[in-house]
N, C-alpha and C positions, 0 to 999 in steps of 0.2 A: 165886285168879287172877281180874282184874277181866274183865268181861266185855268189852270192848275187847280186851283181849289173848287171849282166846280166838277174837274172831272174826278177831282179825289172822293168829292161827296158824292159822286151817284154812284163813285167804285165803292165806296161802304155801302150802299143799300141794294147792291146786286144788279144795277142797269146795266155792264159792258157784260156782265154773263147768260145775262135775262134777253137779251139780245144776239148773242152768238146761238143762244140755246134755242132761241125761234130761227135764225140764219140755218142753222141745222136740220130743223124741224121742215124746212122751206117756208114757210109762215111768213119774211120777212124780204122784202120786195130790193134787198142790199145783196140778196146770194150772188155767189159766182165761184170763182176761182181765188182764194189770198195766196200769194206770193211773198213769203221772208225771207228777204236778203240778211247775210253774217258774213264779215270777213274774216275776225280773229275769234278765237274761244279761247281766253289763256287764261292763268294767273296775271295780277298786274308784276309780280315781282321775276315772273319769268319769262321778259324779255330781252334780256341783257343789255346791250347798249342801244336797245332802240324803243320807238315810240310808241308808249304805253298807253297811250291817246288814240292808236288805232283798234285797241281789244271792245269787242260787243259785247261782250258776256265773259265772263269768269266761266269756270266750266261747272261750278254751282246753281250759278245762274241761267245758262241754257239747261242744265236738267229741270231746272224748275218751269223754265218757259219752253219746252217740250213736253210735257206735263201739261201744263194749259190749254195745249195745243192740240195733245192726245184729248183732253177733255169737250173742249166746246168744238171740236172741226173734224171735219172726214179726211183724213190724210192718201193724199195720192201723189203716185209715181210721175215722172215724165213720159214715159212711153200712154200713160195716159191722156196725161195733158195734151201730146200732139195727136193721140187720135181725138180729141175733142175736138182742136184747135182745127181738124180736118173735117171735120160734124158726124165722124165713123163711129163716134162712144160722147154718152150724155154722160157729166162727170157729177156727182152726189151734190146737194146743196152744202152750200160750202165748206166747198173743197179747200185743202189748204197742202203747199208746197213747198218743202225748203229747199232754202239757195244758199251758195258759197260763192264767194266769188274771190279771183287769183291766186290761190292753190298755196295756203301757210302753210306747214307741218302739221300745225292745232288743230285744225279740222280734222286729218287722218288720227292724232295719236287721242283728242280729245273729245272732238265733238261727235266724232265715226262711233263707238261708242255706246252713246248715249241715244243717241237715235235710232240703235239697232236694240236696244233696250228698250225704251217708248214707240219700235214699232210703226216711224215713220223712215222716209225717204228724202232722199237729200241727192240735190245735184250741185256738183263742184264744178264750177266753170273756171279754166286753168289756161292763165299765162305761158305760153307754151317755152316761149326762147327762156325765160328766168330758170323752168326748171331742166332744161337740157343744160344750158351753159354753167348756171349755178352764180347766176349772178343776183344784189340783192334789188329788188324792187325800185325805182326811181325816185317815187314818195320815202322810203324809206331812208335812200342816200341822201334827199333835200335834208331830212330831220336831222340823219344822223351828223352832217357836215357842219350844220348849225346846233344842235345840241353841244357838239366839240369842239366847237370854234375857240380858235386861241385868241382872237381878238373881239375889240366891243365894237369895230366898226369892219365891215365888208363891202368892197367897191366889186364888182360886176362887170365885165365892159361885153361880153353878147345874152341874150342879142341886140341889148339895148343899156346903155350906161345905166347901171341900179346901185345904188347905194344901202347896203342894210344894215342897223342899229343891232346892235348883239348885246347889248350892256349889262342886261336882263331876264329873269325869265319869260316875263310878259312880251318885253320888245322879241327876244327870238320866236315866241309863238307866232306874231304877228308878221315876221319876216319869213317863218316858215309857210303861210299863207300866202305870202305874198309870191314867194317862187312858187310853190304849186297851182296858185291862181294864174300864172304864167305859161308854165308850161300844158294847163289845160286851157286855154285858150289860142295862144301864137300858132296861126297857122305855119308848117311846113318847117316846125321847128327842131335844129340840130340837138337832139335832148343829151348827146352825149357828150357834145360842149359844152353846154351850158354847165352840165353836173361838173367835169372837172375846172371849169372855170369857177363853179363856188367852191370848191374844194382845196384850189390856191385861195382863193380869196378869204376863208375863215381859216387857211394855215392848218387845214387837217392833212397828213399823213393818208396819200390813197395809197393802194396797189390791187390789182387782183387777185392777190392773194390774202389780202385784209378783206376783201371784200367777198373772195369761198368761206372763208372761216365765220362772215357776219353769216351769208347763205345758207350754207350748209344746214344749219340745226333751226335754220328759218322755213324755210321753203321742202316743200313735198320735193319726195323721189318719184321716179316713175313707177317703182316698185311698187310705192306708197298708192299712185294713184291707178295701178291695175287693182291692187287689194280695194279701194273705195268699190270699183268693179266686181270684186268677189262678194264682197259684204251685201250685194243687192243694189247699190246707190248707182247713179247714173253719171257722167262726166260730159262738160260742154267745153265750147270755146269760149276762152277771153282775151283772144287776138294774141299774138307773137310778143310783143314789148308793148300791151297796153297802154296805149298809145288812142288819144281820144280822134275817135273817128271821122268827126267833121272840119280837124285841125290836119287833113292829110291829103297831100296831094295826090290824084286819081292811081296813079301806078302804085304808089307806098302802099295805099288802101287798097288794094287785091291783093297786095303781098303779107297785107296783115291779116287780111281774113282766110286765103286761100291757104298760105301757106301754117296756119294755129292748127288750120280743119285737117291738112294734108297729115302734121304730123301726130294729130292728137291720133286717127287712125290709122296709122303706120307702127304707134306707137301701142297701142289697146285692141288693134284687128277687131274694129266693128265702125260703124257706119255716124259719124259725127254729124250731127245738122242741128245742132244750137247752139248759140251764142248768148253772151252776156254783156253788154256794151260797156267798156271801160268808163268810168265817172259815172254812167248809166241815164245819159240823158235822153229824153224822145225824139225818135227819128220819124215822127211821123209826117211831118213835110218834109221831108230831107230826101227827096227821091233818088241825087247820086247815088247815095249810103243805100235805102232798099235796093238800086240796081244792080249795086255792089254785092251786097249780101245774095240776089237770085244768083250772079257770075258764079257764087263760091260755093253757091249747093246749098246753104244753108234755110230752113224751113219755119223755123221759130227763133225770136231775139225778144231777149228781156233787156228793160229798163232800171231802173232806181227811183222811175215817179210813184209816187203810195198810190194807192186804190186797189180798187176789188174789179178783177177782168171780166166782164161782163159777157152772154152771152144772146146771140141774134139769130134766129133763124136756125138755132140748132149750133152755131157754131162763133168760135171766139169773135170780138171786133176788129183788133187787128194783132196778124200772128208775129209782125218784126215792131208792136212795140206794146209787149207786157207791160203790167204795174207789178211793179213789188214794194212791199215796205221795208224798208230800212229799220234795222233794229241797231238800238244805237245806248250806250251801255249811259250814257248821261242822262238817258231818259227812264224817270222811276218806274216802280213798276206796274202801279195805279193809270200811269196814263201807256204805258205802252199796251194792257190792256183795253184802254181806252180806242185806242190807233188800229187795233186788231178790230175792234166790233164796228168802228165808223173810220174807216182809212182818212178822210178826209181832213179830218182833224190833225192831221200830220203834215197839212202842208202848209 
């Protein structure tokens, strides 16, 4: 029996809620802290010309898994969490926390919301230089330069001669991976060569002016994300140009971290010290990156690995490298039930 159909049948006989309902009760030796990561809440049809492959949820669908969440979990704030994470406040058996991460529009105009309805909390952790300059996203310009490519084949020459198949839709997904699997890896990489080098390369039409107009009605205001502030929700860093932190060399890295936090409050006039790591990988050996992060003041950083943060002695395991789960719109909704009551299954 495939593992799908195993979790779909204990989701019909009540085991992923008969389970949260004892994690609640503290009955159940799996409590802690759950952390849900969401980057889009959209319609699929209301993206325009970008990729409808990044949305999490429909904004049907986060009502409804808001709703679950309101159900089986004790929902808490960040200012909570870091006095946990400090062992000043023991946080309810599980507690459960949502996350944003890179700062869309969808989260203010769609997901803000629904969560101020179901009476939880949400922090946005926000790409800072995207939404000052109003530029779009760098995943987003990979996709969009290869969704538009005018031709079936694209040569590359940095930072490395690549050659990419376009002929298709399958081959451009596969090509889309392929650059994003690059530029989250290549240390010390010029990412704004590279984008306009595929850019001649698939014979797409840039300018920055094509590229405010993609921005614009993509990406949060700053307006938008003082209002996330009014509404109650909380706001973090996700570094200047999102840029993966262990691909960067030592000075770029204070200047991503130092300067997200500088302006997020400059920006908000209040006191920034959390982070959310771009790709969201664990730094927990990575002791440049925690060095890095004590330099920048920062006090708490989350991941992208699933599981439930556990806690020791009164206080979290480790405060710069949360679990969060990925919620991820491909996955039904029998099993992401499933992911919610036993994280572990998600990996």
């Amino acid at each position: 029996m495939s593992k799908l159909r195993v979790l779909r049948a204990f989701d019909r006989i009540g085991v992923w809620g008969a389970i949260l309902e004892a994690r609640k009760a503290g009955l159940w030796p799996w409590s802690g802290l759950t952390v849900v990561l969401y980057h889009r809440v959209v319609g699929v049809d209301n993206v325009g010309g970008l990729d409808p492959d990044l949305i999490d949820a429909t904004p049907e669908e986060f009502d409804q898994q808001m709703a679950f969440l309101r159900r089986h979990f004790v929902p808490v704030g960040l200012p909570e969490v870091q006095r946990a994470a400090r062992g000043a406040e023991r946080l309810p058996p599980n507690a459960v926390l949502v996350t944003f991460d890179d700062g869309y529009r969808d989260n203010y105009e769609n997901a803000l919301p629904i969560l101020v309805r179901h009476g939880l909390k949400g922090v946005f952790f926000v790409s800072t230089s995207y939404v000052t300059e109003r530029r779009l996203f760098w995943w987003e310009q990979v996709s969009y330069f290869i969704r538009q490519a005018r031709r079936f084949q694209a040569a590359l020459t940095y930072p490395e001669p690549v050659q990419l198949d376009l002929r298709d839709a399958g081959a451009r997904a596969a090509a889309t991976s392929r650059i994003n699997r690059l530029i989250k890896d290549r240390f010390d990489l010029d990412i704004n060569r590279l984008l306009a080098d595929l850019a001649r390369a698939c014979d797409v039409p840039w300018s920055p002016e094509r590229e405010r107009e993609l921005a614009d009605p993509t990406l949060m205001s700053w307006e938008q994300v003082r209002g996330l502030l009014d509404a109650g929700m909380a706001v973090g860093s996700h570094t200047c140009n999102h840029r993966v932190l262990e691909t960067l060399p030592e000075p770029e890295l204070d200047r991503e971290l130092a300067d997200s936090r500088r302006e997020l409050e400059s920006r908000l006039g209040q006191t920034i010290d959390s982070i959310a790591y771009p790709v969201g990988r664990s730094i927990a050996r990575r002791r440049p990156i925690r060095d890095a992060l004590r330099r920048a003041g920062y006090q708490v950083g989350f991941t992208a690995r699933p599981g439930i943060n556990r806690f020791r002695g009164g206080e979290l395991d480790d405060l710069y490298d949360l679990k969060r789960l990925p919620i991820d719109r491909g996955t039904s909704g029998f099993a992401s039930r499933a992911h919610l009551a036993v994280p572990w299954l998600a990996r």
